[in-house]
C-alpha positions as CSV (number, residue, x, y, z in Angstrom):
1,X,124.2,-1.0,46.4
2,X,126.4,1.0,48.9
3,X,127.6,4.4,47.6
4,X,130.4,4.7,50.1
5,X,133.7,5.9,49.4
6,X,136.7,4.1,50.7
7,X,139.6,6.0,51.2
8,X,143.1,4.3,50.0
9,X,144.2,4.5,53.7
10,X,141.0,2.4,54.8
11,X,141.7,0.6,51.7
12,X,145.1,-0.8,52.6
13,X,143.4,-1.5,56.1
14,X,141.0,-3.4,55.5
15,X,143.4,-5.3,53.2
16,X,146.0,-5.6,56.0
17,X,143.4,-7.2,58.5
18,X,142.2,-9.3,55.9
19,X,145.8,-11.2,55.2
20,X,146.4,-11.1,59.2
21,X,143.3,-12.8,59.4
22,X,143.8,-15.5,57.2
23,X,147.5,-15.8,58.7
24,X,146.2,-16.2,62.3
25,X,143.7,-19.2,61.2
26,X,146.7,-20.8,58.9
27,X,148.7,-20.2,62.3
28,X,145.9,-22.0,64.3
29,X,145.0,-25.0,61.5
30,X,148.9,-25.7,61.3
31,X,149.1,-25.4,65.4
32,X,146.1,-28.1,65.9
33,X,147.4,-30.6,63.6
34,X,151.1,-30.7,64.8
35,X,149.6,-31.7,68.2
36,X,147.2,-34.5,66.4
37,X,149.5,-37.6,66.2
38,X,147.0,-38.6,63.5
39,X,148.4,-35.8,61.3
40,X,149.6,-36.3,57.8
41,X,153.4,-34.8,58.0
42,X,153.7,-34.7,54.3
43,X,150.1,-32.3,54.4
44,X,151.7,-30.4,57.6
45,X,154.7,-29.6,55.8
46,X,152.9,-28.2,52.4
47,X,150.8,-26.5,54.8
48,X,153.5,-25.0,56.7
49,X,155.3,-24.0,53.2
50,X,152.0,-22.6,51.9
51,X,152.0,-20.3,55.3
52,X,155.6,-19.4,54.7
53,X,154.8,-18.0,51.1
54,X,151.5,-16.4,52.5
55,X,154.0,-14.4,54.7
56,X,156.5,-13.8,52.0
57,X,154.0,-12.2,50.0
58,X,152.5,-10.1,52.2
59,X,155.8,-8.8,53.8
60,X,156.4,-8.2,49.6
61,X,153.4,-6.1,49.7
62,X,154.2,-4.2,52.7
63,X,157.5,-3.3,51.2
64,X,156.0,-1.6,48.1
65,X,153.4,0.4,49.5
66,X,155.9,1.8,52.5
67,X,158.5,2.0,49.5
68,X,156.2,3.9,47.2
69,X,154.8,6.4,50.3
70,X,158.1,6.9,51.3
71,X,159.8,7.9,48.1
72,X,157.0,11.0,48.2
73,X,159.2,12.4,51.0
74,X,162.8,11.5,50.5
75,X,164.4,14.7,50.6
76,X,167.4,15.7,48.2
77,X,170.8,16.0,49.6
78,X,172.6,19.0,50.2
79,X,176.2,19.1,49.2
80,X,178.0,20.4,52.2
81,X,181.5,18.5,51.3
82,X,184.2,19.8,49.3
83,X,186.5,17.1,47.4
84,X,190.4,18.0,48.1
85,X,190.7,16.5,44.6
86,X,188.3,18.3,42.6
87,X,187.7,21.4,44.6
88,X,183.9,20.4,44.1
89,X,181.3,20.3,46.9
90,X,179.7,17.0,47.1
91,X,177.5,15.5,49.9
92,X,179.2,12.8,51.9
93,X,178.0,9.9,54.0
94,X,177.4,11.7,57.1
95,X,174.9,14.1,55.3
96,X,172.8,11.4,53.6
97,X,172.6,9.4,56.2
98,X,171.1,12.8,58.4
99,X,168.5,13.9,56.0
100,X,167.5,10.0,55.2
101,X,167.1,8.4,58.3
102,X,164.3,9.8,59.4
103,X,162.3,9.5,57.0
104,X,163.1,5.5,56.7
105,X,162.4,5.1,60.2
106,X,159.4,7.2,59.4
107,X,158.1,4.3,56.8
108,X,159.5,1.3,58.7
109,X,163.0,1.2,56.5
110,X,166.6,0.4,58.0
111,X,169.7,-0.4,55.9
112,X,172.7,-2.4,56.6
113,X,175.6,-3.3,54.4
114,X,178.0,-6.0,53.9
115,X,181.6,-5.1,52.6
116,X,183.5,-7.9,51.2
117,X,187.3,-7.8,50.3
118,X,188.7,-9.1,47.1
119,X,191.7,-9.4,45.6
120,X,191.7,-5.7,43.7
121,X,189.1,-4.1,45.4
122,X,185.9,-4.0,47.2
123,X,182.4,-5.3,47.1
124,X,179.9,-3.3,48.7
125,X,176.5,-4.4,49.1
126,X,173.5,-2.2,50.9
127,X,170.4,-4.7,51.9
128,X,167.3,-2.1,52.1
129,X,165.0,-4.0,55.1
130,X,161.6,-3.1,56.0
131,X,159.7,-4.0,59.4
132,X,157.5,-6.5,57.3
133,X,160.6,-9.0,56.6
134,X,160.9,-8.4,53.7
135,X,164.6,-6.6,52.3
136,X,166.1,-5.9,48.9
137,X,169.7,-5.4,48.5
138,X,172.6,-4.3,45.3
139,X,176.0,-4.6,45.2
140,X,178.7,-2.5,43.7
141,X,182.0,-3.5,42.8
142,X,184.8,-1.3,43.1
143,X,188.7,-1.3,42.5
144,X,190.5,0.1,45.3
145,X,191.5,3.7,45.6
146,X,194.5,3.8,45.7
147,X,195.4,7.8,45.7
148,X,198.2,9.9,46.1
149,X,200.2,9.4,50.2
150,X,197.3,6.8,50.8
151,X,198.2,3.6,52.5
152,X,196.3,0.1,51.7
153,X,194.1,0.7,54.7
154,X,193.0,4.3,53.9
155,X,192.7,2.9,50.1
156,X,190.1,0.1,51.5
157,X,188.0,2.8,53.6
158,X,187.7,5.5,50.9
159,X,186.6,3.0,48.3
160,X,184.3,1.3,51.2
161,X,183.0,5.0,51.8
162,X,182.5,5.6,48.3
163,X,180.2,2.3,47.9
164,X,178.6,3.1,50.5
165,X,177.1,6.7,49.3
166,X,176.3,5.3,45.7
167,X,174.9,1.8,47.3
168,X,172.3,3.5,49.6
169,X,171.4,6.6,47.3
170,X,170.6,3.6,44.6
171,X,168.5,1.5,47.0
172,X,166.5,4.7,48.2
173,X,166.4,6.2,44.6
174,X,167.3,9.7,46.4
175,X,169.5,12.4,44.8
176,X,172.2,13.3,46.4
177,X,173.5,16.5,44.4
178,X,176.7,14.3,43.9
179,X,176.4,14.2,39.8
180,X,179.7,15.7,39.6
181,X,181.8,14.5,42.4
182,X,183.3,11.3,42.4
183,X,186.2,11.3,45.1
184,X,189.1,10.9,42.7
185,X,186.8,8.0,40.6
186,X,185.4,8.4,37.1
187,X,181.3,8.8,37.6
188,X,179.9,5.7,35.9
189,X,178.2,6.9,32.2
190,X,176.5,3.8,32.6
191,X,174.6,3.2,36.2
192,X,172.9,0.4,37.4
193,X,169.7,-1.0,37.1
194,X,167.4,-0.3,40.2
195,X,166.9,-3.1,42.7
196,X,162.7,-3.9,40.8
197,X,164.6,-4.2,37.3
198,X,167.1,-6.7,38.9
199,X,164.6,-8.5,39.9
200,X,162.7,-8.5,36.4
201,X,165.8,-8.9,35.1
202,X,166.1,-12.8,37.7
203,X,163.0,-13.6,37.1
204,X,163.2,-14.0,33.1
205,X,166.5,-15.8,34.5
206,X,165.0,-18.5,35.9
207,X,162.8,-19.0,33.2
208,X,166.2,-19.3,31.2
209,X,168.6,-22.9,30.4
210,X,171.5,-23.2,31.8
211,X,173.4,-22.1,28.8
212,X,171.8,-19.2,28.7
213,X,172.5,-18.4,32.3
214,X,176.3,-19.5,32.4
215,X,176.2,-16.9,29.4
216,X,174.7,-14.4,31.8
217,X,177.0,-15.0,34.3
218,X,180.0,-14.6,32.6
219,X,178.9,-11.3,31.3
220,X,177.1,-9.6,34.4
221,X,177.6,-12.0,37.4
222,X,174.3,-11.0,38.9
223,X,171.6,-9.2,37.7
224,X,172.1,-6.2,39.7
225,X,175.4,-6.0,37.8
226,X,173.2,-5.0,34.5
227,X,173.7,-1.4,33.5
228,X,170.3,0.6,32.8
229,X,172.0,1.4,29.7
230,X,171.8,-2.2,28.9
231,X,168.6,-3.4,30.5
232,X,166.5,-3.3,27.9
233,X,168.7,-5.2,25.4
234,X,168.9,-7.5,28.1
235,X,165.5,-7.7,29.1
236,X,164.7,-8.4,25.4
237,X,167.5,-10.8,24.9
238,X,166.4,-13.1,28.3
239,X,162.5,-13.3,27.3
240,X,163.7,-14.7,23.8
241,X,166.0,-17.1,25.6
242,X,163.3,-18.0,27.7
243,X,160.5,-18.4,25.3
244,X,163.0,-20.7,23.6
245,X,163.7,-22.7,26.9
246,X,159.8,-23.2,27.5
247,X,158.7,-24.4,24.0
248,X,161.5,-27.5,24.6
């Protein structure tokens, strides 16, 4: 018996070339039957689904590991900004985005969001993507700023500004040394859950009836919506509803 020690790095690897290699002959097997006119569609198509999660799942995997490796160098944020409201130093956009970037592109990471309008405010959503394919996102939902000499358009970018901060230091899990500031908002007692818990929190969703999840909806909207305050109640509260749902 060999007495060789593998180090994590050769570990993950050796892993790596083991799912590309099993990819590339998927690749080939689905590529020599679409050109066979004797091919079974209904077989090329579950083949061509099964390759599709194969690559889900490994771009999943990718994620984690560059996820995990990267949080051990995410750097903290200096506050450099002073809010004319507070007369507290905070750090802005700008800032985060400085000290951050690197290291994402470092790990393979980029981040894009997507504002949406609404009638009282705005939605902000950051999507966290990684060279893999595979991205997570949250959203926050904010009413529109609406200070002192601002018009509706400056009201729209500060709140937009605002989401943006919170949105990317959530997705990053990165402190920002911004406990205190909160550009003319109240600072939430009651943050959200982290993009893994919303998707614990979806995945005992689908397990759920539809009852249950209208009930869900109309409370939270979405699970990133969930407060961490809350997400043990809730997680508690979906695996009974679940368990339920099942034993019909």
């Amino acid at each position: 018996m060999s007495t060789d020690i593998i180090m994590p790095e050769e570990r993950h690897q050796s892993i790596a070339l083991h799912q590309q290699g099993q990819e590339i002959s998927m690749l080939s097997t689905i590529s020599r039957l679409a050109l066979d006119p004797r091919c079974d569609m209904d077989k090329l198509e579950r083949l061509i689904s099964l390759q599709d999660r194969m690559e889900a799942k490994s771009a999943l995997e990718a994620f984690n590991a560059a996820f995990a490796e990267m949080q051990c160098e995410m750097p903290s944020v200096e506050k450099r900004t002073e809010n004319t409201h507070t007369k507290k130093m905070y750090a802005d956009l700008d800032d985060i985005n400085y000290a951050v970037r690197p290291v994402m592109a470092k790990f393979g990471f980029g981040v894009s969001f997507k504002i949406v309008n609404q009638a009282n405010g705005v939605s902000i959503t950051g999507i966290l993507m990684h060279k893999a394919g595979h991205r997570e996102e949250t959203t926050m939902i904010l009413p529109l700023d609406a200070g002192a000499g601002r018009s509706a358009v400056q009201s729209v970018g500060s709140t937009t500004t605002y989401g943006k901060r919170y949105v990317m230091c959530a997705l990053l899990n990165i402190t920002s040394g911004d406990d205190v500031d909160n550009d003319g908002y109240k600072e939430p007692t009651d943050p959200l859950v982290t993009p893994v818990q919303a998707r614990q929190v979806q995945a005992l969703l689908d397990k759920c009836s539809e009852t249950a999840k209208g009930k869900f909806a109309d409370l939270y909207g979405e699970p990133a919506n969930v407060t961490k305050a809350n997400f043990d109640s809730v997680l508690a509260a979906l695996t009974k509803s679940a368990n339920n749902n099942q034993q019909v």
